[in-house]
N, C-alpha and C positions, 0 to 999 in steps of 0.2 A: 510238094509245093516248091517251085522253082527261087530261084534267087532274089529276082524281080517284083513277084509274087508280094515274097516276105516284105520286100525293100518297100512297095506300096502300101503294105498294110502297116507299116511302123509309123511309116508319113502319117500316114491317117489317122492314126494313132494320136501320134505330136499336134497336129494340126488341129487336131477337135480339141486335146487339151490346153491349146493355146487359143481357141476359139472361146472356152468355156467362159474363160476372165473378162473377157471383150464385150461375151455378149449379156453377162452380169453385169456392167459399168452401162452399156445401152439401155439396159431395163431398168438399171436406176436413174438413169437421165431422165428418161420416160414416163416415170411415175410420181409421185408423189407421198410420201408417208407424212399420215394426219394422225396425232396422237390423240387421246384424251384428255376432253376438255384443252383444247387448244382449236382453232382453226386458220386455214388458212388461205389469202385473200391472192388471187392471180387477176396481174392487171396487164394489157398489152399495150405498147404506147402509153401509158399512167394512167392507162381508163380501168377500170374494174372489170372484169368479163366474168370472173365466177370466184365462192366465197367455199370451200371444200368444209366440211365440218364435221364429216363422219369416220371417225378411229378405224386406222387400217390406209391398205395399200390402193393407189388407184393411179390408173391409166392415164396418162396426161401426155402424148408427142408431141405437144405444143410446146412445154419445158423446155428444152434444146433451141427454142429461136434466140436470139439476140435481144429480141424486144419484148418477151416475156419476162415478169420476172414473179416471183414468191415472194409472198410476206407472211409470217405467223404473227399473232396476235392469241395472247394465252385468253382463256375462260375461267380461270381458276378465281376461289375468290381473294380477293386482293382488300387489303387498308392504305389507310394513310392516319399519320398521328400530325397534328395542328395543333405545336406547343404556341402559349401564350399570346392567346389569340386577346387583341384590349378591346372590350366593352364598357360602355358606361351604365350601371343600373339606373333606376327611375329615383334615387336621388342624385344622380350626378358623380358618383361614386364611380372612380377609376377600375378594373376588375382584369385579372387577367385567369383567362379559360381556356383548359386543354380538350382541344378534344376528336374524338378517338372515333372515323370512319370506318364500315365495310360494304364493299359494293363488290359487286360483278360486272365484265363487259358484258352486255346483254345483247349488242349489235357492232361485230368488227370494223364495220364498214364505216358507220359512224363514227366511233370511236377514232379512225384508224383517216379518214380524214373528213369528217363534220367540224373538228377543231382543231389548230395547229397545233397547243401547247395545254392539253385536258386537266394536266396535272397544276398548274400553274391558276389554268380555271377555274377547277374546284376548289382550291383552298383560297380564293377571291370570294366566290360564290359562299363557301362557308361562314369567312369572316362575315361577308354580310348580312347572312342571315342568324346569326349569333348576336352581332349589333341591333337589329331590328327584334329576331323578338325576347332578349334576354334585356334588351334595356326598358322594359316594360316593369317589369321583375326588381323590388329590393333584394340588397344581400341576402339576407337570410331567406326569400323565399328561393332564392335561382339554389339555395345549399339543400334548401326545402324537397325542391322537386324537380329535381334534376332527371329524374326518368323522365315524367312527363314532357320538360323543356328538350330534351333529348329526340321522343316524337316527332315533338310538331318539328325538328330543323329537320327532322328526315321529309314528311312531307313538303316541307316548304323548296325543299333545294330535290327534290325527285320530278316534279315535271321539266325544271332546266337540266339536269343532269339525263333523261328519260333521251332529251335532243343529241344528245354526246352520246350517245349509245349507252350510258353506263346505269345499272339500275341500284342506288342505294338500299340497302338490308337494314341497318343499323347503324344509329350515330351515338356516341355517348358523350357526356360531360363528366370528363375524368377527374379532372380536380379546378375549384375554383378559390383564386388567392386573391388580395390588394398588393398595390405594389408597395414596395418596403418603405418608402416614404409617406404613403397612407396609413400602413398598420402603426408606425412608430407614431402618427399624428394621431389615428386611434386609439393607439393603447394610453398617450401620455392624458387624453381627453377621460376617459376609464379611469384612469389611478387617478386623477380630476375628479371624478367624481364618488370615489371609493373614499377618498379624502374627507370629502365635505359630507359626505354619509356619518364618516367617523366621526367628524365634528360634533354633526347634529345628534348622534345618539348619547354622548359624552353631556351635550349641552342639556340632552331630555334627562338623562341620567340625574347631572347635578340638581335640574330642578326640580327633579321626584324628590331627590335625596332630601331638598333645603324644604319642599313641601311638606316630607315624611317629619321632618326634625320639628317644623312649623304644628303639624296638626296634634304631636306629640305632646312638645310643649303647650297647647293648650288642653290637653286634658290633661297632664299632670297638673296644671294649675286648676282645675277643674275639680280635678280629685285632692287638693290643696287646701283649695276653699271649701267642701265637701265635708273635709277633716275638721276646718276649724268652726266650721258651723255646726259639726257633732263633741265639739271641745267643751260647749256650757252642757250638752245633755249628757255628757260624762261626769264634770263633774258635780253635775245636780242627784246624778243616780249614786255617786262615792258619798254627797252630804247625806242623802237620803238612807247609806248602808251604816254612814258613823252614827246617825239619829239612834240605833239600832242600842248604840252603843254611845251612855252620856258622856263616859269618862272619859273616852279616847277623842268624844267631840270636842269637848273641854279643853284637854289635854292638849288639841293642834289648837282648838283658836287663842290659848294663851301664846302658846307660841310663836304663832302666825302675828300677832300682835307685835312681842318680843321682837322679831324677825324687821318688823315697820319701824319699830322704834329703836332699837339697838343695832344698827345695823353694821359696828365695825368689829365687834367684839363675838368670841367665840361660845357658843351655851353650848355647854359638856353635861352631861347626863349623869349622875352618880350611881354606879352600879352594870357601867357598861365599861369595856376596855375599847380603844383607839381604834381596835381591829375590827371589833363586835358590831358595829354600826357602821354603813355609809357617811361620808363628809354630808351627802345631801340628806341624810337622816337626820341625823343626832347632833350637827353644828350648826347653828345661824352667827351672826354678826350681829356684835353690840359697840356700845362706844366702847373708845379708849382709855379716858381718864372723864373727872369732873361728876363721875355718874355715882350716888351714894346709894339711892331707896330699891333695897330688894338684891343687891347685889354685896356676896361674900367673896372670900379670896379663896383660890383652889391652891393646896400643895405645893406653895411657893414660887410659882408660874407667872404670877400678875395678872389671871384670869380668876374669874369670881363666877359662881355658882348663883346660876338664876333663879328663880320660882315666879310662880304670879302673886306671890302673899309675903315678899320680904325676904327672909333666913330660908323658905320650905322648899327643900328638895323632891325633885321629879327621879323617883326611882321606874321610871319603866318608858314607855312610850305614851 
């Protein structure tokens, strides 16, 4: 192989491997890569002429004009969260609601220009539909049933969002509060009435209690009167046990007498010691002085010794 020979094949060499880069940058001008779940919208002059959407490489020499141009637009699914969205419930109750979007573009074209500003849209479009149908709804039911309420805003905002290309999946209602100058009004209304509960059981209390004392005290008198109306058949059955027995009848009604008629003066028993007897046994009261018939002097005391007959001494009971 001559000089020349070689010299041409080295060229050719060079030249193909400096071709290689050139015509790899060509073929990427020229095509297109469209991922997954993404696609991609070519517009000439800003008109739309085709919407690419299947993963992988593809032919396109139209790429390279000036007035083509590429736009991706993802498929993936996508949220949005919409803190403290103000509702008013069906009493008038101020409410603020988070809540928690997922949708997919379902149509790039729309999405990409049916709206200027989609994002701005939907979270208008949600407030309203939150306001319309949660202000239907008291507190506690929208806490109640929050999946349900969750539902219907999907279908209510899916045929306008359907227009914007975008297809809502799920909405949630993530958490629902008052605002802090409603809860403090609430809660001071609550301990308001926790209050006046405590009052009133306090008040039911006492008047059970003044009732309890009330119905008490009338059967203890009850059972008072009870008593004192079995006080003559007691002691009609005691006279009827002394009958039994003349001398001990005897024996109390001189006494008892005694007791009517002497009533400052002490009757002491002879044969009995101080200790041996009760004061309510064995002592009555007689006079003090002036008194002569039936009564003797005891052991130097200035009391005198009773009987029913003068001088005679009560040796017993």
């Amino acid at each position: 192989m001559s000089s020349s020979e070689v010299f041409r094949l080295v060229f050719g060499v060079l030249v193909g491997m400096a071709l290689i880069p050139l015509l790899i940058s060509i073929g990427r001008l020229m095509t297109v890569e469209v991922d997954d779940e993404d696609a991609v919208l070519v517009t000439s002059f800003g008109r739309l002429v085709r919407t690419l959407r299947e993963p992988g490489m593809q032919w396109m020499p139209a790429r390279v004009l000036p007035w083509v141009s590429l736009r991706t637009v993802s498929l993936r699914r996508d949220f949005r969260l919409f803190d403290d969205v103000h509702v008013n419930d069906a009493r008038g109750t101020t409410l603020m609601v988070d809540l928690w979007l997922e949708f997919r573009i379902e149509d790039p074209a729309k999405a990409l220009f049916g709206v200027a500003d989609w994002d701005r849209a939907l979270q208008n479009l949600v407030s309203h539909a939150a306001t319309s149908i949660l202000g239907n709804r008291e507190f506690s039911q929208i806490l109640s049933d929050r999946t349900e309420l969750g539902e219907r805003l999907q279908q209510d905002i899916s045929d306008e969002t359907a227009r914007w290309g975008l297809k809502i999946e799920r909405v949630f209602i993530r958490n629902v509060k008052l605002l802090p100058e409603v809860s403090r009004q609430i809660f001071g209304t609550i301990a308001a009435r926790l209050e006046r509960a405590k009052a009133a059981l306090d008040e039911n209390g006492r008047l059970a209690a003044a009732q309890l004392e009330a119905d008490t005290g009338v059967k203890v008198a009850a059972l008072v009167a009870e008593a004192k109306a079995q006080y003559p058949l007691a002691v009609g059955r005691a006279f009827s046990a002394l009958r039994e027995q003349p001398e001990v009848l005897k024996a109390y009604q001189e006494l008892y007498e005694l007791s009517l008629l002497r009533p400052h003066r002490t009757v002491a028993f002879r044969g009995f010691e101080g200790e041996a007897m009760r004061a309510v046994d064995a002592a009555m009261l007689s006079p003090t002085s002036g008194e002569t018939s039936g009564i003797a002097p005891l052991n130097g005391h200035g009391e005198r010794m009773l009987s029913a007959h003068g001088e005679r001494t009560i040796n017993g009971r």
